[in-house]
C-alpha positions as CSV (number, residue, x, y, z in Angstrom):
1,X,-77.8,-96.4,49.2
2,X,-80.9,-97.6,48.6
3,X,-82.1,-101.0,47.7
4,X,-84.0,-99.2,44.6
5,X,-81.3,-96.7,44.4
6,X,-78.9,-99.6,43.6
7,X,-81.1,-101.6,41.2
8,X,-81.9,-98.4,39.7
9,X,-78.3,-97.5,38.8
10,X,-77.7,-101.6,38.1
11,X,-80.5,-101.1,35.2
12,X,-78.6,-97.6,34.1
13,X,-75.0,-99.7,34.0
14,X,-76.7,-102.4,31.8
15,X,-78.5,-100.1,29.4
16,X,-75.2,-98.3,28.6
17,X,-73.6,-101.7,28.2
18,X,-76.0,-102.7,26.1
19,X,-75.6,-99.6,23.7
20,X,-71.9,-99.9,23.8
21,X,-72.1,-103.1,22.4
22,X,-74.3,-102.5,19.9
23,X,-73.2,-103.3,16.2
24,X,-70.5,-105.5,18.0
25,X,-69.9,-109.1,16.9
26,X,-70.8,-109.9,20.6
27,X,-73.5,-108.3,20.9
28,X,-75.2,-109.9,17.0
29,X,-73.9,-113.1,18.8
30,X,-75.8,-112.9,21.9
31,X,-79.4,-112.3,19.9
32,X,-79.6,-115.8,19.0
33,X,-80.2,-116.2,22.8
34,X,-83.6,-116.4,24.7
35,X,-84.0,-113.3,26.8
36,X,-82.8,-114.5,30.3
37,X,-79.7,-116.0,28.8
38,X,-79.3,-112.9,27.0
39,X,-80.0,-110.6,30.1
40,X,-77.2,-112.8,32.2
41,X,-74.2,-112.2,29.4
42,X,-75.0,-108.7,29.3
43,X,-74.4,-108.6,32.9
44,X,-71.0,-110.6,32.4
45,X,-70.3,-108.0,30.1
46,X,-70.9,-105.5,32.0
47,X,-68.5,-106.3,34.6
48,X,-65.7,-107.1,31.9
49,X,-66.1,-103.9,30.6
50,X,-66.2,-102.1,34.1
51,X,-63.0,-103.9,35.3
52,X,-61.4,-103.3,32.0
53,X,-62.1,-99.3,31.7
54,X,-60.3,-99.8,35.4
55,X,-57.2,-101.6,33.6
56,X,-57.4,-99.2,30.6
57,X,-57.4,-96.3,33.0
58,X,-61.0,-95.0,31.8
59,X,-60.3,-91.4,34.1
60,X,-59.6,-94.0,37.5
61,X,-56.0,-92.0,37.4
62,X,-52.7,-93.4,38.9
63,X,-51.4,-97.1,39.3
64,X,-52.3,-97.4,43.6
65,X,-55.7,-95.8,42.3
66,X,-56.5,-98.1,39.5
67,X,-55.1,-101.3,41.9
68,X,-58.0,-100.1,44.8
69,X,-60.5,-99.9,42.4
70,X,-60.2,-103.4,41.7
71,X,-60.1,-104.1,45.3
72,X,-63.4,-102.6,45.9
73,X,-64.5,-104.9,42.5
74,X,-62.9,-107.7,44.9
75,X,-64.7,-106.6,48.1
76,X,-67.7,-106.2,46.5
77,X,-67.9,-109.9,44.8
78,X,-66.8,-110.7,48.3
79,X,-70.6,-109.1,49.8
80,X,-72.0,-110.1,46.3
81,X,-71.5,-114.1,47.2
82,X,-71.8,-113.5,51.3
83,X,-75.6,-112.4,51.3
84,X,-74.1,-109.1,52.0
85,X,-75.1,-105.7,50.0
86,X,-72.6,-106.0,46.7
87,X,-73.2,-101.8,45.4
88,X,-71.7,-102.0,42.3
89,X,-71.6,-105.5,41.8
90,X,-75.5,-105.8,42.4
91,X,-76.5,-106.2,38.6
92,X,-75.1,-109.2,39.0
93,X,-77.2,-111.3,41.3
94,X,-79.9,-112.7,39.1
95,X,-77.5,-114.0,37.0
96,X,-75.0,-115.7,39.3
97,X,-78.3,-117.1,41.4
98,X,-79.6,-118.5,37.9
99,X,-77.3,-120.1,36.2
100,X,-74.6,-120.5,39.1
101,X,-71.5,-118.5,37.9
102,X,-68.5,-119.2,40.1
103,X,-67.0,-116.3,42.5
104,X,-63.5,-117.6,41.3
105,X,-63.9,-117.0,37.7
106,X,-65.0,-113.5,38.6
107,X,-62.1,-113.1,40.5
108,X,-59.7,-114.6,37.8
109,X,-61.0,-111.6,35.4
110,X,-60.0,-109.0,37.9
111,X,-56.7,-111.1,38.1
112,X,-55.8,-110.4,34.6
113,X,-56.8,-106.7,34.6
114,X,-54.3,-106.5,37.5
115,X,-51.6,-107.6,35.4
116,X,-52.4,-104.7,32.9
117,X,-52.6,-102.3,36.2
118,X,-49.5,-103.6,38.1
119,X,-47.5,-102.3,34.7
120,X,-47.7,-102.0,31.3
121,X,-47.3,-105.6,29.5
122,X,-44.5,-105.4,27.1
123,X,-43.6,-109.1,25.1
124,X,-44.3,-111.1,27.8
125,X,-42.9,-114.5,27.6
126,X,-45.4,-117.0,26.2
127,X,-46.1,-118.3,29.3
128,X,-47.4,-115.3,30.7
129,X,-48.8,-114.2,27.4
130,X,-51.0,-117.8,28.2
131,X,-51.6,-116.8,32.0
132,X,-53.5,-113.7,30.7
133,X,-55.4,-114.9,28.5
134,X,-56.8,-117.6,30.9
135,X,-57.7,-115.0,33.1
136,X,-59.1,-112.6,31.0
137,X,-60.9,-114.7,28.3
138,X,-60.8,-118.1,29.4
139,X,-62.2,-116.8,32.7
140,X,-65.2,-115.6,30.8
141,X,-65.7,-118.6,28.9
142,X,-66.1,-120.2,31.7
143,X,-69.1,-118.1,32.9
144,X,-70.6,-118.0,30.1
145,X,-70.8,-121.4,29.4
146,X,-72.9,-121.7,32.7
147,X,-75.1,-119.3,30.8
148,X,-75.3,-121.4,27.5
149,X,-76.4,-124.7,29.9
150,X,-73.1,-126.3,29.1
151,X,-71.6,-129.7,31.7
152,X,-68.7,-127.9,32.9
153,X,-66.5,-130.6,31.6
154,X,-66.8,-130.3,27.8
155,X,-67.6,-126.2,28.7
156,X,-63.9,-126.1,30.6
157,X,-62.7,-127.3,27.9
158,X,-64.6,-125.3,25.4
159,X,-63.4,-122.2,27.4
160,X,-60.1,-123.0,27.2
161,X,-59.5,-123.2,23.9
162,X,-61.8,-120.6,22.3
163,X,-61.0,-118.1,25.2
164,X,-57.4,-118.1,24.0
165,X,-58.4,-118.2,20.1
166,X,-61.0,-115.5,20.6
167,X,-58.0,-113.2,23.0
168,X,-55.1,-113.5,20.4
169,X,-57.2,-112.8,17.8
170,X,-58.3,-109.1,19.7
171,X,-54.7,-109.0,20.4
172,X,-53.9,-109.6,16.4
173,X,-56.4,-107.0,15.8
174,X,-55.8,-104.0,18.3
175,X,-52.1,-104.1,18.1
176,X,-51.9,-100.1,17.5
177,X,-54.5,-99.4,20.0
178,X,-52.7,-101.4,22.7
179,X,-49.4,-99.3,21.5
180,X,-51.1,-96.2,21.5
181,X,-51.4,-96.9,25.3
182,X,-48.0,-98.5,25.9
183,X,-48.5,-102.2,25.4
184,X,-47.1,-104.6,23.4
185,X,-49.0,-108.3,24.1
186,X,-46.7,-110.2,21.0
187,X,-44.9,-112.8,22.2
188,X,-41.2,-112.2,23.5
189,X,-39.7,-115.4,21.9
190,X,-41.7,-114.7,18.6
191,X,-39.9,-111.0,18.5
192,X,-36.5,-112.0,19.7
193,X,-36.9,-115.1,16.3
194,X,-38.0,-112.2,14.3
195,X,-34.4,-110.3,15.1
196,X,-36.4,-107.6,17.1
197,X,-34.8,-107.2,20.0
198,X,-36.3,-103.8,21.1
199,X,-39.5,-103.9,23.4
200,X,-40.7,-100.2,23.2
201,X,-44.2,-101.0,21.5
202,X,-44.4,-98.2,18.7
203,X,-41.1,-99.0,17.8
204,X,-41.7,-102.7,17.8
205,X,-45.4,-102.5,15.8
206,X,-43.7,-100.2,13.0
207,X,-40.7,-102.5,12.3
208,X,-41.4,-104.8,8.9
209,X,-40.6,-108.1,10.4
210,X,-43.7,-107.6,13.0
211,X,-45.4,-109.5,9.9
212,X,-43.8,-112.7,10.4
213,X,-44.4,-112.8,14.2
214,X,-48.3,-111.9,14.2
215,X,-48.3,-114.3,11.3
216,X,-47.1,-117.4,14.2
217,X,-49.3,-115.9,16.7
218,X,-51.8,-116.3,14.2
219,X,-50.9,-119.7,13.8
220,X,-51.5,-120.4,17.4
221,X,-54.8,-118.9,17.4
222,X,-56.2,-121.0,14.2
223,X,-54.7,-124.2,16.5
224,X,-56.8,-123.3,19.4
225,X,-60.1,-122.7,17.3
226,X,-59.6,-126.5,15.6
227,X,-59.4,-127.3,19.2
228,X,-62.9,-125.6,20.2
229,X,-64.0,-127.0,16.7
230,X,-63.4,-130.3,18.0
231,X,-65.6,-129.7,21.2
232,X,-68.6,-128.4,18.9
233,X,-68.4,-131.6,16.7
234,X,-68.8,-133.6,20.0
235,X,-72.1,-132.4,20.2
236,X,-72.1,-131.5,24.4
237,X,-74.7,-130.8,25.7
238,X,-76.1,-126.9,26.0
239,X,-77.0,-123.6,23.7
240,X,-74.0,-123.8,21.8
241,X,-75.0,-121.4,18.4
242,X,-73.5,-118.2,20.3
243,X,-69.8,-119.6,20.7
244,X,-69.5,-121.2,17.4
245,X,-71.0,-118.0,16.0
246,X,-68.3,-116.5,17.8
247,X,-65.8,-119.1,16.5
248,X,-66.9,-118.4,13.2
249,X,-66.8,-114.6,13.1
250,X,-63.5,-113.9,15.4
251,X,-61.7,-117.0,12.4
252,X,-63.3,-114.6,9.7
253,X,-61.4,-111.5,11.1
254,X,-58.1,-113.7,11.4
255,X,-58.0,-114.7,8.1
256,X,-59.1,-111.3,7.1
257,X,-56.6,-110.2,8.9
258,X,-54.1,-112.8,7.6
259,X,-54.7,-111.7,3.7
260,X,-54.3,-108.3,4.9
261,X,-50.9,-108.7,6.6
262,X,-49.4,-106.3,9.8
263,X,-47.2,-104.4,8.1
264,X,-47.3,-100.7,9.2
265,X,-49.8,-98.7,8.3
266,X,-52.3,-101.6,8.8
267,X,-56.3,-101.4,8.0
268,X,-58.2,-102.5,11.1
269,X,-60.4,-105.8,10.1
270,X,-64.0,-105.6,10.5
271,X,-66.9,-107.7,9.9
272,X,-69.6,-106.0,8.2
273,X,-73.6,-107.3,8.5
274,X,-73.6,-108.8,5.1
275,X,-71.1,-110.8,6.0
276,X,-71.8,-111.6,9.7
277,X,-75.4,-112.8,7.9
278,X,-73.5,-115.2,5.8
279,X,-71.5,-116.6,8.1
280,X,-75.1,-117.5,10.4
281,X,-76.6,-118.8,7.3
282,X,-73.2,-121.0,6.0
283,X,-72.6,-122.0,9.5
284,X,-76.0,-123.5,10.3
285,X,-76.8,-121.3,13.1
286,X,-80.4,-120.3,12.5
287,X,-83.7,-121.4,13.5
């Protein structure tokens, strides 16, 4: 292939990104950036999304299939970082030359879809329920903050903790999606306090008590946005309006989702522009 061959179908990738994400809180968030920041975390996004449809099983077919896909992903970071010819990873290199973004936070990413590929997660234990999210938020955090001109030490740190919020509160929200495909990312030690001993996730999602234990995750998640909260009101250095407006919407949805409660048949929480606009306006994020 073609060097123009391959920045031609990079630019095709991105533009289809771009319109999948339209409308999404993302997306609103990352228009409060300048144009090359902008540009860069729609190329993060675009891989996310690329090694996720992989996870998700977006027509890739069986397990073995799914797992050498994600090799090639791995291969192709490999050539990306090497000065070698990355294909589909090629959209990539202005923004890892720009702002720096680490190969091994890549990598972590594609480690966290390959717990979704190596088999379906069903209550996983906290820890691993932790693991995951480090690899497949966290992970992305930390790219991103090289993006938003963040020290890596308060941006780690930043990372960690809204990664997690911002991944439990997706998990909060797409529990009958993830069902739907035979996962179940609620806590085992929540479920087993909550007298639900069974693991099949239809069956789990439809039983009453499932109320109680999204209500603790819940809990968890408002814990680790004080945390990034914390980070903001120290000021670090960088662009910081698109992760607290981030913060601020993905709370919104929990406590919307929190007043609205998980019992079966639940109403999936959305944030409409009216209120996305006050929330910039209240949260002191224009200009």
């Amino acid at each position: 292939m073609s060097t123009a061959e391959t920045t031609s179908g990079a630019s095709q990738d991105i533009n289809a990104v771009r319109q999948k994400a339209a409308g999404s809180s993302f997306y609103s968030a990352m228009r409060l950036m300048p144009k090359a920041e902008r540009d860069a975390m729609l190329a993060i996004y675009a891989f996310c999304r690329a090694v996720d449809d992989i996870a998700d099983d977006e027509g890739i077919g069986s397990r073995s299939e799914r797992h050498d896909a994600l090799m090639r992903w791995r291969a192709d970071l490999d050539a990306l970082y090497d000065a070698g010819a990355p294909k589909q990873a090629a959209f990539l290199s202005d923004a890892v030359k720009r702002y720096g973004l680490r190969k091994q936070d890549f990598l972590a990413v594609i480690d966290g879809m390959e717990m979704d590929v190596a088999e379906d997660i069903r209550a996983p234990n906290l820890n691993t329920l932790d693991l995951y999210c480090e690899r497949v938020a966290s992970a992305v955090g930390r790219l991103s903050i090289k993006v938003f001109g963040m020290e890596e030490g308060p941006g780690f740190e930043l990372a960690h903790h809204l990664g997690r919020a911002l991944q439990l509160t997706n998990i909060l929200r797409d529990l009958d999606e993830d069902a739907g495909i035979g996962r179940l990312y609620l806590p085992r030690e929540y479920l087993r306090a909550a007298g639900i001993v069974a693991d099949d996730p239809l069956a789990v999602i439809s039983d009453p008590a499932v109320d109680g234990v999204c209500r603790e995750l819940a809990g968890l998640a408002h814990a680790r946005y004080q945390d990034a909260e914390r980070v903001f009101r120290a000021r670090p250095k960088g662009r910081i309006r698109t992760p607290k407006l981030m913060a601020a919407v993905y709370s919104e949805i929990l406590r919307e989702m929190e007043k609205a409660g998980w019992v079966h048949p639940r109403v999936k929480v959305r944030v409409g522009k009216a209120k996305l606009l006050r929330i910039i306006v209240t949260s002191g994020l224009l200009g």
